[in-house]
C-alpha positions in Angstrom: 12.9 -1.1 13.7 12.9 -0.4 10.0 9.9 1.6 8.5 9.4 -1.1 6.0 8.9 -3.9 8.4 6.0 -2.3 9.7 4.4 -1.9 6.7 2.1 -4.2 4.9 0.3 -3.5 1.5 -3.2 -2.7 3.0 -1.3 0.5 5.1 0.1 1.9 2.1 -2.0 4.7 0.4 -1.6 5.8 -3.0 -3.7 8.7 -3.5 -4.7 10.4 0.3 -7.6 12.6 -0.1 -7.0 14.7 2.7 -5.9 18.5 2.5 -4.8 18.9 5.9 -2.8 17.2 8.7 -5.8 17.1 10.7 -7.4 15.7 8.0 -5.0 12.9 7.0 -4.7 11.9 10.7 -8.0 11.2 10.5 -8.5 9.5 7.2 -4.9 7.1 8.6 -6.2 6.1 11.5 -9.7 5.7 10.1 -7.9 2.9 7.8 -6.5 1.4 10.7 -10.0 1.0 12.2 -11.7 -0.6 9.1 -8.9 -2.7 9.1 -9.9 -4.0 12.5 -6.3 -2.6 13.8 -7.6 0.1 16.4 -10.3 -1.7 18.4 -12.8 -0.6 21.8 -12.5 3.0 21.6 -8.7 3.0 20.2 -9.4 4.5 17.5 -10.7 7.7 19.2 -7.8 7.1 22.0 -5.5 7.3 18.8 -6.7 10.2 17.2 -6.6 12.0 20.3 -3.2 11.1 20.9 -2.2 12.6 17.8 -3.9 15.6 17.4 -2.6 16.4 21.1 1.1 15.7 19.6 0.7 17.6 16.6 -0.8 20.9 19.1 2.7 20.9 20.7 4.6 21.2 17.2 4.5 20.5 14.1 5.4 16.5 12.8 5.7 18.4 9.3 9.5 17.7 9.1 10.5 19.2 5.7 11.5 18.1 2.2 7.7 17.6 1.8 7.5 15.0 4.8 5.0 15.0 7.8 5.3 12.2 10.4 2.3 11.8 12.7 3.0 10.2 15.7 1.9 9.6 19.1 1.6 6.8 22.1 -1.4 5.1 22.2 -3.0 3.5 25.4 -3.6 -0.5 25.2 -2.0 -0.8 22.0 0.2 -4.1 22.0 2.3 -3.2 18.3 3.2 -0.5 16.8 1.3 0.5 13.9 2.7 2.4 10.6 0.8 3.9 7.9 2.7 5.6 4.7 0.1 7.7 2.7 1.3 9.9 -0.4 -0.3 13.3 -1.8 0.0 14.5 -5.0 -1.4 18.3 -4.6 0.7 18.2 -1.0 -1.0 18.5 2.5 -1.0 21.8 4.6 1.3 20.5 7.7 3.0 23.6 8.9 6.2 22.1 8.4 9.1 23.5 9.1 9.6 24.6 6.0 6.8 26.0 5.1 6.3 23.5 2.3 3.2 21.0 1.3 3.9 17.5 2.7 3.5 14.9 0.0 4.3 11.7 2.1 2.9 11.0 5.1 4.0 7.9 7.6 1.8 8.0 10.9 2.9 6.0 13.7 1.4 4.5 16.6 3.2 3.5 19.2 2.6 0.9 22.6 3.4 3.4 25.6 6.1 0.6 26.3 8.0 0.9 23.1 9.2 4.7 23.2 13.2 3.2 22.7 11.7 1.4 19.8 9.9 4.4 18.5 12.7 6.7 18.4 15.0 4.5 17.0 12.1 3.6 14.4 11.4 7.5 14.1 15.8 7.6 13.2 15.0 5.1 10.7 12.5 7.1 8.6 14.3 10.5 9.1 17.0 8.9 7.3 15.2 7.0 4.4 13.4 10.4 3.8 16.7 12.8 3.8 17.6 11.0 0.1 16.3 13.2 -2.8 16.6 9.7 -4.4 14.1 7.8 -2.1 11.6 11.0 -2.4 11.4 10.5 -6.1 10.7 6.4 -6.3 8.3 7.4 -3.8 6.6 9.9 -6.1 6.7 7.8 -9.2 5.7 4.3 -7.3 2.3 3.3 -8.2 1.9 0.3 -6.3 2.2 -0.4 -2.4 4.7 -3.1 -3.0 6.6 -0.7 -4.8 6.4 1.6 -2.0 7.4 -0.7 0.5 10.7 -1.9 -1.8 11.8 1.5 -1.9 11.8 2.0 1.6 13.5 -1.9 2.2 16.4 -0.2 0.4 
């Protein structure tokens, strides 16, 4: 499934204040919650899931990309969350770089075919310098989400 099919206005953020991956999963999956997304004790289940993801290597893929993801018990969709940092994120990537966009994923434990060919998806919108930059300069979530319809 496309990246941009998950996505919906309200799960686009402009301006993360988080300085860490730990951090921004957090402040994601917090949104989620307000937004009445992650319900009796998923949102913990969730965060837990991805922290224990991230411990066994970094999500930090390079060219200033991090993609937190993980299964989540009792979830019935998958849920997508693009975030964007303009002072970068410390991620541990594997290049050692800041990670300026962020899409966090959660994922039904019966969608893992789905999820990597959602996960291909992404890896590929993010490889284009070009897609990078509209991402910088958007300033609103539709715009966001347009960019990565392309």
């Amino acid at each position: 499934m496309k990246l941009a099919n998950l996505l919906h206005e309200d799960q686009v953020v402009l301006k993360l204040h988080s300085r860490t991956c730990g951090e921004v999963m957090e402040e994601l999956v917090d949104l989620l919650a307000r937004q009445g997304k992650l319900h009796n004790g998923m949102r913990d289940r969730a965060l837990k899931a991805l922290q224990n993801r991230e411990s066994q290597i970094s999500t930090g893929i390079g060219c200033g990309v991090g993609l937190p993801h993980a299964y989540v018990e009792g979830l019935n969709e998958v849920l997508a969350v693009f975030g964007k940092s303009k002072a970068g994120l410390e991620f541990d990537s594997c290049d050692h770089a800041p990670v300026h966009f962020v899409v966090m994923l959660l994922i039904p434990e019966e969608e893992k075919t789905q999820h990597l060919l959602t996960l291909a998806d992404i890896g590929k919108r993010f490889l284009s310098c070009e897609t990078r930059k509209g991402l910088a300069a958007a300033g609103t979530p539709s715009e966001v989400i347009s960019i990565l319809s392309r």
